[in-house]
Backbone as ProteinMPNN parsed JSONL, in Angstrom:
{"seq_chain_A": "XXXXXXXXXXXXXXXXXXXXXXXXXXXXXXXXXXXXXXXXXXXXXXXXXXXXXXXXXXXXXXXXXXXXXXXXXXXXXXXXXXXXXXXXXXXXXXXXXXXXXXXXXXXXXXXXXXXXXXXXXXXXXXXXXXXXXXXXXXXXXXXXXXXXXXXXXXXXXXXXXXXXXXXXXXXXXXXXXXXX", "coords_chain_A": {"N_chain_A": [[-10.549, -36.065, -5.687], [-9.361, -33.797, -8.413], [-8.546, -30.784, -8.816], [-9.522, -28.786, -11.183], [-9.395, -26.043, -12.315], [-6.908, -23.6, -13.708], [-4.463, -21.192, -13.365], [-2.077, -18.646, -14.865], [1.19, -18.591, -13.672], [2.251, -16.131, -13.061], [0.049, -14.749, -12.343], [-1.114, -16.14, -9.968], [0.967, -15.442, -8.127], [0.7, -12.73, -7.902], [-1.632, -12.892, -6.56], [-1.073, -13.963, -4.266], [-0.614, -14.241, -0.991], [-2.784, -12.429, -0.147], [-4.926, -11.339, 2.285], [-7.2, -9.786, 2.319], [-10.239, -8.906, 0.694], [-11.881, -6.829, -1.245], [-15.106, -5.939, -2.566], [-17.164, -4.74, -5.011], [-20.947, -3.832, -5.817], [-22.931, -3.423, -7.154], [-22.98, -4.602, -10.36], [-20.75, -5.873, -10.248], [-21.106, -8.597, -8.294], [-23.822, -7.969, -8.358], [-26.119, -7.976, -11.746], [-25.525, -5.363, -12.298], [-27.891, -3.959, -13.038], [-30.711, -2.451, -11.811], [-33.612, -3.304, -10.224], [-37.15, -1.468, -9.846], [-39.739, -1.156, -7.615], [-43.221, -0.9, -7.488], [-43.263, 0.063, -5.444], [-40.949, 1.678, -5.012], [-39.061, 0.177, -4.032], [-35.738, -1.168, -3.844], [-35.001, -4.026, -5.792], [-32.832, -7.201, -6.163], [-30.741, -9.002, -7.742], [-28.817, -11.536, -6.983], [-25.894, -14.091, -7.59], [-25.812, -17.443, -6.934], [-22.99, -19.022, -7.222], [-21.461, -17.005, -6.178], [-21.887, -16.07, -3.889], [-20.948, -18.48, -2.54], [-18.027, -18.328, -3.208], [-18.104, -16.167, -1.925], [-18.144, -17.337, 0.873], [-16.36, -19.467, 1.008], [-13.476, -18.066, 0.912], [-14.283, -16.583, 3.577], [-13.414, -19.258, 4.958], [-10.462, -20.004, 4.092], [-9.39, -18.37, 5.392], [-9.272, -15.84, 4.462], [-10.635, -12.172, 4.172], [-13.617, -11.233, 3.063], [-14.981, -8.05, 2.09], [-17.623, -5.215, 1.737], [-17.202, -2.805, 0.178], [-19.507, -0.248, -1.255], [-21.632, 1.897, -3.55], [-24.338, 2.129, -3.071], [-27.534, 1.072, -1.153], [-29.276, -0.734, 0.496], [-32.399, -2.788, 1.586], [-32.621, -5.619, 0.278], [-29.595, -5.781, 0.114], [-28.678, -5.698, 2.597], [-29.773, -7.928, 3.354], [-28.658, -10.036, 2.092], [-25.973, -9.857, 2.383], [-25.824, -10.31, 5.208], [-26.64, -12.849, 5.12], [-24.342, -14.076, 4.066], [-22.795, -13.951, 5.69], [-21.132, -11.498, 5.557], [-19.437, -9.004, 7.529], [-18.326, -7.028, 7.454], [-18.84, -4.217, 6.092], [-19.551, -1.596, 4.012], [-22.034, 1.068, 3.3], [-23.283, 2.88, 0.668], [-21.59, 4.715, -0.016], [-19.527, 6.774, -1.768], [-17.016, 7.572, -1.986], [-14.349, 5.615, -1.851], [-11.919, 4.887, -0.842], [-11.26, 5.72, 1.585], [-12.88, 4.115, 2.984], [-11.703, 1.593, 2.165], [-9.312, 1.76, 3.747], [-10.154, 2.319, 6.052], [-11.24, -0.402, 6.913], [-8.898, -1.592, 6.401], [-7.291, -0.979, 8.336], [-8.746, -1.898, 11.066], [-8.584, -4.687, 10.305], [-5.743, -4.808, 10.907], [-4.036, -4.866, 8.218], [-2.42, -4.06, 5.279], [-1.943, -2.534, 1.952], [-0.84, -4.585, 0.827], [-1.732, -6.72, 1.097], [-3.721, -7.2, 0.14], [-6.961, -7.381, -2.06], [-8.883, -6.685, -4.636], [-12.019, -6.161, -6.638], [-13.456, -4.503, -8.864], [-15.766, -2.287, -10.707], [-16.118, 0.409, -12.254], [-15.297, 3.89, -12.011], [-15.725, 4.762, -9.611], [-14.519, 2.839, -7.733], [-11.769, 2.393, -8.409], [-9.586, 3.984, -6.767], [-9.501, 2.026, -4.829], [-8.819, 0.22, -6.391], [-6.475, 0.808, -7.672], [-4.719, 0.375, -5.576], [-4.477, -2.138, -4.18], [-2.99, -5.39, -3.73], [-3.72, -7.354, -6.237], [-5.878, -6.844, -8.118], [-8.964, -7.225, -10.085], [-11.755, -7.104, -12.757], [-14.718, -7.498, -13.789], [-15.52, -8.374, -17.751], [-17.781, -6.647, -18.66], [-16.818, -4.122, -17.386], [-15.926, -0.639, -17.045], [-13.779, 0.824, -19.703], [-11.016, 1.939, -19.116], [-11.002, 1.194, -15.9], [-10.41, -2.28, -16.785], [-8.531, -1.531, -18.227], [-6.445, -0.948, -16.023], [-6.215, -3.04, -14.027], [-5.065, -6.612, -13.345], [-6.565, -8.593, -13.4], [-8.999, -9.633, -15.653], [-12.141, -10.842, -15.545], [-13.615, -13.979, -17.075], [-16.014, -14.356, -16.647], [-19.383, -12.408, -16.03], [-20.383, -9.563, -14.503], [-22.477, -10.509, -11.491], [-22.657, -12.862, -12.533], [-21.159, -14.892, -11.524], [-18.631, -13.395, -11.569], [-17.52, -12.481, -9.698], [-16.935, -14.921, -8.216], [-15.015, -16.52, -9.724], [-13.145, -14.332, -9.231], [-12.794, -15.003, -6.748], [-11.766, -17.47, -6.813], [-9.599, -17.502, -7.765], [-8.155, -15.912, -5.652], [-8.216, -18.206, -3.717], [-6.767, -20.503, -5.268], [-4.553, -19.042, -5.471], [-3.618, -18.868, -2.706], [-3.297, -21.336, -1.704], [-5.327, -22.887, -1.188], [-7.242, -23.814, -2.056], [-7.446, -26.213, -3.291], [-7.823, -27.952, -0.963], [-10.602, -27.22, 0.013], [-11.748, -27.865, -1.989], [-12.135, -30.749, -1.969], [-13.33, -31.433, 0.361], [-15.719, -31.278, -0.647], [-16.151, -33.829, -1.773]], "CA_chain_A": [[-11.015, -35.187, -6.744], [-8.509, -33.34, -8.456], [-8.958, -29.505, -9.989], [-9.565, -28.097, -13.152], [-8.932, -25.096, -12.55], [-5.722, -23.56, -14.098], [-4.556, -19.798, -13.892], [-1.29, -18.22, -15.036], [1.459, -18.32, -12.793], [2.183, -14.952, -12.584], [-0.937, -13.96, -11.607], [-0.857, -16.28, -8.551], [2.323, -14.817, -7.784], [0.189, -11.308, -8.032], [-2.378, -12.757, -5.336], [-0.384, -14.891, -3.102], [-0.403, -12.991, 1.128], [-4.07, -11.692, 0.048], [-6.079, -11.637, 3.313], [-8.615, -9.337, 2.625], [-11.157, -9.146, -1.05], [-12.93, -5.8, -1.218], [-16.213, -6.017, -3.437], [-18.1, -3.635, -5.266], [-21.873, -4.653, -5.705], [-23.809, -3.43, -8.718], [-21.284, -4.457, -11.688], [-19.965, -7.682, -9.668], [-22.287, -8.944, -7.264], [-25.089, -8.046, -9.568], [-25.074, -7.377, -13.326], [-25.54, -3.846, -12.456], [-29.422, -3.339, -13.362], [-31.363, -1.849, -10.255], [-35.032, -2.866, -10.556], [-37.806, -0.822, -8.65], [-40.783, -1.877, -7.483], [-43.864, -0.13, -8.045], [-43.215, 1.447, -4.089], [-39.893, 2.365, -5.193], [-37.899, -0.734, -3.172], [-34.915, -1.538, -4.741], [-34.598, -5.257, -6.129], [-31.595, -7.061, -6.713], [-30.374, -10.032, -8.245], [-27.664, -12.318, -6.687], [-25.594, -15.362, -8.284], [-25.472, -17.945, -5.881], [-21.918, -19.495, -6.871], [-20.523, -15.966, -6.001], [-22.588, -16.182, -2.588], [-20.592, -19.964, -1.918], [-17.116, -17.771, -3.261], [-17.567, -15.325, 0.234], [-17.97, -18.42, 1.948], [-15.171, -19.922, 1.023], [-12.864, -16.787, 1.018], [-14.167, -16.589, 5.037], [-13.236, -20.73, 5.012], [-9.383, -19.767, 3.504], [-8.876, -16.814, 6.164], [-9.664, -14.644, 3.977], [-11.966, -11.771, 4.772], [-14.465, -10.51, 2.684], [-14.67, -6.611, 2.638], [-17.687, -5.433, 0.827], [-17.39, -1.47, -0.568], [-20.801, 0.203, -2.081], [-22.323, 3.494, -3.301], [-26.058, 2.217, -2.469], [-27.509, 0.365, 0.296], [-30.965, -1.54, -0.015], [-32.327, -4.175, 2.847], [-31.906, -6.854, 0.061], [-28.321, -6.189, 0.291], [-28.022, -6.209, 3.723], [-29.85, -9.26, 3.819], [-28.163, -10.669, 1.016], [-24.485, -9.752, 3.17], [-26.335, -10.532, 6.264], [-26.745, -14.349, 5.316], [-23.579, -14.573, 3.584], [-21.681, -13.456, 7.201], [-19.97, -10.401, 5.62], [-19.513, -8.256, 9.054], [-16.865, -5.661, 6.946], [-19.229, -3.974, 5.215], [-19.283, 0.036, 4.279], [-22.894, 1.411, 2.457], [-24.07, 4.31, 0.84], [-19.929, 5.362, -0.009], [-19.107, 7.239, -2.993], [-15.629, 7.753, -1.965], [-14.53, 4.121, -1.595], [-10.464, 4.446, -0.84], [-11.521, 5.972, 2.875], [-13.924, 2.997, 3.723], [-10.978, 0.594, 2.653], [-8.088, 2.094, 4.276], [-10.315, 1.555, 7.706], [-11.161, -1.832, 6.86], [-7.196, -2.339, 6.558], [-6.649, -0.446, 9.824], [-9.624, -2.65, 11.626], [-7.949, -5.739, 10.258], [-4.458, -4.542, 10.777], [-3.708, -5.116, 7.439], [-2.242, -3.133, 4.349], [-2.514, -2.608, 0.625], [0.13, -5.455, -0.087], [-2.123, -8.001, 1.876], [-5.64, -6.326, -0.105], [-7.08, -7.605, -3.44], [-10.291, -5.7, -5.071], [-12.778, -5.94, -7.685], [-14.801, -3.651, -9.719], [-16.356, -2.162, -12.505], [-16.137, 1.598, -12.685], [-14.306, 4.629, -11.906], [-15.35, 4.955, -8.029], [-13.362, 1.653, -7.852], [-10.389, 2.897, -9.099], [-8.593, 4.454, -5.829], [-9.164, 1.188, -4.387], [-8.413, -1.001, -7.496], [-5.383, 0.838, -7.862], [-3.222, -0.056, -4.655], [-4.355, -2.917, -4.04], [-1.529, -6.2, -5.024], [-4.287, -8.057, -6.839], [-7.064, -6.102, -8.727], [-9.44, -7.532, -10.937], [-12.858, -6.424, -12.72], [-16.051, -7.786, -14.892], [-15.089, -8.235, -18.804], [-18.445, -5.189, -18.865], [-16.326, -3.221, -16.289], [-15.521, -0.076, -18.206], [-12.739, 0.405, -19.979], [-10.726, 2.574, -17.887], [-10.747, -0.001, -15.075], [-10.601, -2.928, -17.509], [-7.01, -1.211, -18.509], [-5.78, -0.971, -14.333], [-6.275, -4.131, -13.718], [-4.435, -7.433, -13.578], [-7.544, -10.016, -14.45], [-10.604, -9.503, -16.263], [-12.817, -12.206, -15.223], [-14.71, -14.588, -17.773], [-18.024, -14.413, -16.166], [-20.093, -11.203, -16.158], [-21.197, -9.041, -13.334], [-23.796, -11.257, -11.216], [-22.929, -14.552, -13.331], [-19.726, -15.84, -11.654], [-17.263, -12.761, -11.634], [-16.631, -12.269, -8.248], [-16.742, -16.687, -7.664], [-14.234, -16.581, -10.185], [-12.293, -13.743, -9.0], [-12.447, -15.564, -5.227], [-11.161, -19.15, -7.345], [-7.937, -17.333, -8.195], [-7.367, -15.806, -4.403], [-8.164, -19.685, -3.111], [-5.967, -21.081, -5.642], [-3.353, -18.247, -4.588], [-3.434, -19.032, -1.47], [-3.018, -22.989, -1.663], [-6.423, -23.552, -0.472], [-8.562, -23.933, -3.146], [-7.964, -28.119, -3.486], [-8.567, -28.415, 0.252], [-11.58, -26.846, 0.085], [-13.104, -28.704, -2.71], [-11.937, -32.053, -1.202], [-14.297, -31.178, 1.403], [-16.924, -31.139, -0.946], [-16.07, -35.307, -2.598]], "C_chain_A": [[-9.933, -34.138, -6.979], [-9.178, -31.773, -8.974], [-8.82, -29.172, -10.339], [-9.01, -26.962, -13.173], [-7.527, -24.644, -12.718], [-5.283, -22.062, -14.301], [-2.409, -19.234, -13.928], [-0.038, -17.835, -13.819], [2.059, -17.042, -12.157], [1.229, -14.38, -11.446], [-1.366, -14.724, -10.375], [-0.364, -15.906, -7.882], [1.642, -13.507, -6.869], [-1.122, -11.673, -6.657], [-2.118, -13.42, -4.132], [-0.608, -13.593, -1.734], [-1.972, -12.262, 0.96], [-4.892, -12.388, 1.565], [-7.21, -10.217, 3.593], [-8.976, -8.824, 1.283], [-12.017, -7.695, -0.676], [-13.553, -6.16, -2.438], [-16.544, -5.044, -3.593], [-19.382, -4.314, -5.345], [-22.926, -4.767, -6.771], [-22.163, -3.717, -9.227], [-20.701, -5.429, -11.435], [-20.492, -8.484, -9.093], [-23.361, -8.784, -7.907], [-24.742, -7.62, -10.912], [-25.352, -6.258, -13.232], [-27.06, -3.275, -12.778], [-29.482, -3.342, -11.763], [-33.097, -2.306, -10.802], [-35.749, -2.347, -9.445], [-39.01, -1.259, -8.511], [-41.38, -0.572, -7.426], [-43.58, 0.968, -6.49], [-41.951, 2.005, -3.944], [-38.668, 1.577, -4.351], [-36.831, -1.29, -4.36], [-34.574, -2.842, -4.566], [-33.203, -5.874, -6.464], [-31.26, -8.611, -6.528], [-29.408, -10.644, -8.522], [-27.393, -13.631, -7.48], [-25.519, -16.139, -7.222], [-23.826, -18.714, -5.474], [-21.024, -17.924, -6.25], [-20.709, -15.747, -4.328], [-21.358, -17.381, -1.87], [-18.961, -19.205, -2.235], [-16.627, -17.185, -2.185], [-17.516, -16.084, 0.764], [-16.85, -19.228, 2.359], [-13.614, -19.245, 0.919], [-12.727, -16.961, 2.989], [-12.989, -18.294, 5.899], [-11.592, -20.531, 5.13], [-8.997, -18.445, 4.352], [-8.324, -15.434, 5.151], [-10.678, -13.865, 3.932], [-12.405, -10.883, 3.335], [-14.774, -9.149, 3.019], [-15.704, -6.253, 1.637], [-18.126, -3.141, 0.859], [-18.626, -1.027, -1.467], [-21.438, 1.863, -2.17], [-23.613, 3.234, -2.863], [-25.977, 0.798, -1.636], [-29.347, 0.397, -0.181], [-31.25, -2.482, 1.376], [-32.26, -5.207, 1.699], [-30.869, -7.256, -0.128], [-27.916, -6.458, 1.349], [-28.395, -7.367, 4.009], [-28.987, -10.042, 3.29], [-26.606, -10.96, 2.149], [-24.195, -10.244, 4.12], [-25.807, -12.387, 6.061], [-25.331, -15.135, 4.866], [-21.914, -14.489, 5.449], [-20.759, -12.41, 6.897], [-19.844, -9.561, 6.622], [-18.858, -6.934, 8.37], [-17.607, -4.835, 5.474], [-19.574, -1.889, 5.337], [-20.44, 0.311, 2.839], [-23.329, 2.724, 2.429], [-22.321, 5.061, 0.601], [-19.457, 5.478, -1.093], [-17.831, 7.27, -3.599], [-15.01, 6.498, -1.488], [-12.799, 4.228, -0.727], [-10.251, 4.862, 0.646], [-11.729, 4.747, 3.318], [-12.923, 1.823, 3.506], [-9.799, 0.552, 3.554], [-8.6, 1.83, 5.952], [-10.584, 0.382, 7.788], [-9.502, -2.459, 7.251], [-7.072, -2.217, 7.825], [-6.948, -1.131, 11.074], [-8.927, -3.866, 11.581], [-6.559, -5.896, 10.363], [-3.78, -5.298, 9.51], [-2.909, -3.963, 6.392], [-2.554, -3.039, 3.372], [-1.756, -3.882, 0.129], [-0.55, -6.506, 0.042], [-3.658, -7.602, 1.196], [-5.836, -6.88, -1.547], [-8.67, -6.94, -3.118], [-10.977, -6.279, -6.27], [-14.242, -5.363, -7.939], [-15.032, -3.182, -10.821], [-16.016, -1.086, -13.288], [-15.362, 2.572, -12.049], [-14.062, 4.959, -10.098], [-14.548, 3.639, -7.47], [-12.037, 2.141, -8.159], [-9.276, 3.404, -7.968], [-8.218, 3.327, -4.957], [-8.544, -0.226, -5.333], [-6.86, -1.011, -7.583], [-4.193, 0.701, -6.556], [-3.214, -1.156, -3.983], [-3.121, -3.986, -4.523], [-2.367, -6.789, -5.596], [-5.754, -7.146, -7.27], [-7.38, -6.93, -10.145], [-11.132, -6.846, -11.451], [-13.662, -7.282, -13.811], [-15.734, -7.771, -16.159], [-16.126, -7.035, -18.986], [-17.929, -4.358, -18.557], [-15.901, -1.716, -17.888], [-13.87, 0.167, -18.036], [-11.117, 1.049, -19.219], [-10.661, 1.904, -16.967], [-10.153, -1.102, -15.544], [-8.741, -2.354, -17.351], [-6.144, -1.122, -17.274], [-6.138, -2.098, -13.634], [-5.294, -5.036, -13.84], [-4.988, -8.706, -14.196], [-8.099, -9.074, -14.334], [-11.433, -10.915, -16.252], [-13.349, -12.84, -16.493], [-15.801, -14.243, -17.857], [-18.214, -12.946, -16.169], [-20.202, -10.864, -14.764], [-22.28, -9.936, -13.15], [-23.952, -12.35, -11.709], [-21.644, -14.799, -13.248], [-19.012, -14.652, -12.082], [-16.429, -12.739, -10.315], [-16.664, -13.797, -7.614], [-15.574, -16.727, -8.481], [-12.882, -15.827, -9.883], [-11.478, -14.311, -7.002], [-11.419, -17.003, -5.578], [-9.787, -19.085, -7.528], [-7.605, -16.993, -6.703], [-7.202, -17.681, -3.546], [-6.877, -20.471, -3.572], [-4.423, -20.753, -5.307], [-2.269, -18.625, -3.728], [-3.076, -20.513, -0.535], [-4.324, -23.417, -0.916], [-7.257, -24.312, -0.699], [-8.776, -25.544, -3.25], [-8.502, -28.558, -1.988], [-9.971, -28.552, 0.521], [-12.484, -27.554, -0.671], [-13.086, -30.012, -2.497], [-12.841, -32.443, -0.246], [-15.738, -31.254, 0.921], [-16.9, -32.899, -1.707], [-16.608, -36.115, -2.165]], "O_chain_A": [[-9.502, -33.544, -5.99], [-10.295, -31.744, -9.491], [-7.664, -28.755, -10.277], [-8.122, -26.744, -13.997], [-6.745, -25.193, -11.943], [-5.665, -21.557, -15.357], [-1.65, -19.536, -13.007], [-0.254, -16.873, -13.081], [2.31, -16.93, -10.957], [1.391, -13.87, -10.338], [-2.033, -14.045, -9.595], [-0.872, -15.809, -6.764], [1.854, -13.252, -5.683], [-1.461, -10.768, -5.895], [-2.848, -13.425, -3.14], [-0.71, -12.367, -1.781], [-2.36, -11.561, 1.895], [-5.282, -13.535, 1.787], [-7.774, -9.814, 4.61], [-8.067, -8.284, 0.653], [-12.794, -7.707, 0.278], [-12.879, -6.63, -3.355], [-16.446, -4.195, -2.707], [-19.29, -5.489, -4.988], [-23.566, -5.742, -7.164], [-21.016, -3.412, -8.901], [-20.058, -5.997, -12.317], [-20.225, -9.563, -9.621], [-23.981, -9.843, -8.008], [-23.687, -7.123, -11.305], [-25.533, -5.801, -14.36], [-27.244, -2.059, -12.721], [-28.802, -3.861, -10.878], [-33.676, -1.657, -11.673], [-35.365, -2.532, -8.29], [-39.425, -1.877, -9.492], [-40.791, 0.506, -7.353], [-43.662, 2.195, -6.437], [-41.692, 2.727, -2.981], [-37.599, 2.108, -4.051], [-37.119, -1.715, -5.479], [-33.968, -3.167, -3.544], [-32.395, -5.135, -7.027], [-31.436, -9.287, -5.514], [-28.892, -10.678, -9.639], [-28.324, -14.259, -7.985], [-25.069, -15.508, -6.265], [-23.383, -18.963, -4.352], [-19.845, -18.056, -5.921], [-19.798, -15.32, -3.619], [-20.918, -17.141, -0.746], [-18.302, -19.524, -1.245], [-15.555, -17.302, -1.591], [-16.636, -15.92, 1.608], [-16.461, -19.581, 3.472], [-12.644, -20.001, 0.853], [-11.723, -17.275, 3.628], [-12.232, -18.349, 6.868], [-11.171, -20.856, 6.24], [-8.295, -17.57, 3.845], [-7.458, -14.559, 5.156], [-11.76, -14.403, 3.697], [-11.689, -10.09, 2.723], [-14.867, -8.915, 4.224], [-15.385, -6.637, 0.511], [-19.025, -2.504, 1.408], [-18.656, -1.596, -2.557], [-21.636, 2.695, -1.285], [-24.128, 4.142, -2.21], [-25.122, -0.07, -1.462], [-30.15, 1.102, -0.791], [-30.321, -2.819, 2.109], [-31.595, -6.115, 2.197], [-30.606, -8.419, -0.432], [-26.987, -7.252, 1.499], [-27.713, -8.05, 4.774], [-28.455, -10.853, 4.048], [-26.284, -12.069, 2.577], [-23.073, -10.657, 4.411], [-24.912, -12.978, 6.665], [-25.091, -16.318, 5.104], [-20.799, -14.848, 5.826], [-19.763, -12.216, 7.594], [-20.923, -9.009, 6.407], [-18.99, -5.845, 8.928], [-17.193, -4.807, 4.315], [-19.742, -1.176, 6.326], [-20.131, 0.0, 1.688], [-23.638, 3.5, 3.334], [-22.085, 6.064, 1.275], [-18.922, 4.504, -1.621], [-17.442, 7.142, -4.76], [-15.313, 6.371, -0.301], [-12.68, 3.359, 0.137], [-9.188, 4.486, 1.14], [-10.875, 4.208, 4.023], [-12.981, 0.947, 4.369], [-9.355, -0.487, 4.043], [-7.9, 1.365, 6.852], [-10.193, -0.148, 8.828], [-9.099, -3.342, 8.007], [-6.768, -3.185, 8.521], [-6.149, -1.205, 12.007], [-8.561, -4.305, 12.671], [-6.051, -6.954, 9.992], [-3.039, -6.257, 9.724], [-2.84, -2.846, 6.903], [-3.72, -3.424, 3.283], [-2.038, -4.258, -1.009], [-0.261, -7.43, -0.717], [-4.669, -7.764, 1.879], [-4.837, -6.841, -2.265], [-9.332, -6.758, -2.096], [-10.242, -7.002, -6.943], [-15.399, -5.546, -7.56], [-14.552, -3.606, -11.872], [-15.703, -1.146, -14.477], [-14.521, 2.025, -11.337], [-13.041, 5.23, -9.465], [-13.865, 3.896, -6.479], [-11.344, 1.581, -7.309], [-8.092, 3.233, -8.259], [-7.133, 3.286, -4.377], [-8.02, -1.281, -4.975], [-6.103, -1.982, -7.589], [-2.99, 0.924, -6.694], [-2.275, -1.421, -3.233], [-2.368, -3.678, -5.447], [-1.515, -7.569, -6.023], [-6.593, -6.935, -6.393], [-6.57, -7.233, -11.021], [-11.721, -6.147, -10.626], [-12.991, -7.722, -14.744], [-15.368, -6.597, -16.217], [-15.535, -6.105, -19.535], [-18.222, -3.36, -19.216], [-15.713, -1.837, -19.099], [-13.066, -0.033, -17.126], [-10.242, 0.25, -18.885], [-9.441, 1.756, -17.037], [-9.134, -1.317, -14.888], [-7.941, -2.765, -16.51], [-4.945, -1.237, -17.527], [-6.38, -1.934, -12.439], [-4.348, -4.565, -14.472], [-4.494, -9.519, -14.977], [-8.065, -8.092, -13.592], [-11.21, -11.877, -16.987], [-13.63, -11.904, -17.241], [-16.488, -13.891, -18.815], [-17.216, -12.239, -16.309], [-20.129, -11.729, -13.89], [-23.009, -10.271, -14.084], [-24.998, -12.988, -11.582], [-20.903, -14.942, -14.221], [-18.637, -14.818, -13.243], [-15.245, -12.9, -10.021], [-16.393, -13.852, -6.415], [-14.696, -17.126, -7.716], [-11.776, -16.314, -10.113], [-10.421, -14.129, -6.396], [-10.563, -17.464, -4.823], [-8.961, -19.997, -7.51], [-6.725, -17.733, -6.264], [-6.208, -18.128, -2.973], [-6.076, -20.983, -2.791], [-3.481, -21.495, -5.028], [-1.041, -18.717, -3.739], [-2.767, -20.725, 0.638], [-4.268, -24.299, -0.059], [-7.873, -25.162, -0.056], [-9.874, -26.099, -3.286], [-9.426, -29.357, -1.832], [-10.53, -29.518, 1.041], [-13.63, -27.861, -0.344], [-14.113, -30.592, -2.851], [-13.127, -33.62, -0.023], [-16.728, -31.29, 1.652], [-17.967, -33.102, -2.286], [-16.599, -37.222, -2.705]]}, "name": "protein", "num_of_chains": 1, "seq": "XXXXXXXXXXXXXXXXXXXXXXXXXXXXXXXXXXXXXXXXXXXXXXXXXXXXXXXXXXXXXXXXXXXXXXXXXXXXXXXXXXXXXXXXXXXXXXXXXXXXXXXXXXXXXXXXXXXXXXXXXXXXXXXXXXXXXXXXXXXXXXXXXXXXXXXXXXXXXXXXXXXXXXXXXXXXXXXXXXXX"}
């Protein structure tokens, strides 16, 4: 089985040595709505190819890193089942929580790719070598970026944004070989 997928070779270039993906979670991971339940629990509504993206990210020794201003138990379950371990909730100030992720993984910013939506993104969008964000993302991000995904927040941005580190990284045909 051969694959379709086809992305600019620059921008491989731009994610090649990535070994570690920071996430944001409303805005990429979900489309950014919050619903509440009548006891005030916060709901939240995952894609599943973006779920099989961390998986295969962990698969490709690459680690999943996932950055958030709120914190819910259906995210930790959600993170929980997916095996993210590198996870930092409830963090307004995001460019702290990745700089110890790097330090944890003895890594740096040259070896770091990101994606997000909005402006608390931005300290980590910007030093990363591979930053990408949601075509909703606002525009301000959208403009400090290197991709803008296809897919939406919560419908295939962050599976898409994992398809380019795989492909990057020369992994991506192995991986789906595995699936023929």
């Amino acid at each position: 089985m051969s694959a379709v997928l086809n992305f600019p070779p620059e921008l491989l270039l731009a994610a090649q040595g990535v070994r570690v993906a920071f996430f944001d979670v409303d805005g990429v991971l979900t489309d950014g709505g919050v619903f509440l339940s009548e006891q005030g629990e916060t709901l939240k509504r995952f894609n599943i190819l973006d779920g099989l993206g961390l998986k295969l990210l962990q698969r490709a020794g690459i680690t999943p890193a996932v950055i958030t201003g709120r914190d819910s138990a259906p995210l930790r379950a959600r993170l929980a089942a997916l095996g993210v371990t590198h996870v930092h909730y409830g963090t307004e100030t995001k460019r702290p929580a990745a700089e110890a992720t790097l330090t944890a993984l003895g890594l740096d910013w040259a070896q770091a790719a990101a994606i997000g939506d909005d402006w608390p993104d931005l300290p980590v969008l910007t030093r990363c070598a591979f930053a990408a964000a949601p075509p909703h993302a606002h525009a301000e991000v959208r403009a400090r970026v290197r991709y803008v995904t296809q897919a939406a927040g919560g419908q295939g941005a962050a599976r898409e944004f994992c398809d380019v580190l795989l492909v990057a990284s020369g992994r991506y045909a192995g991986l789906l070989e595995a699936y023929a």
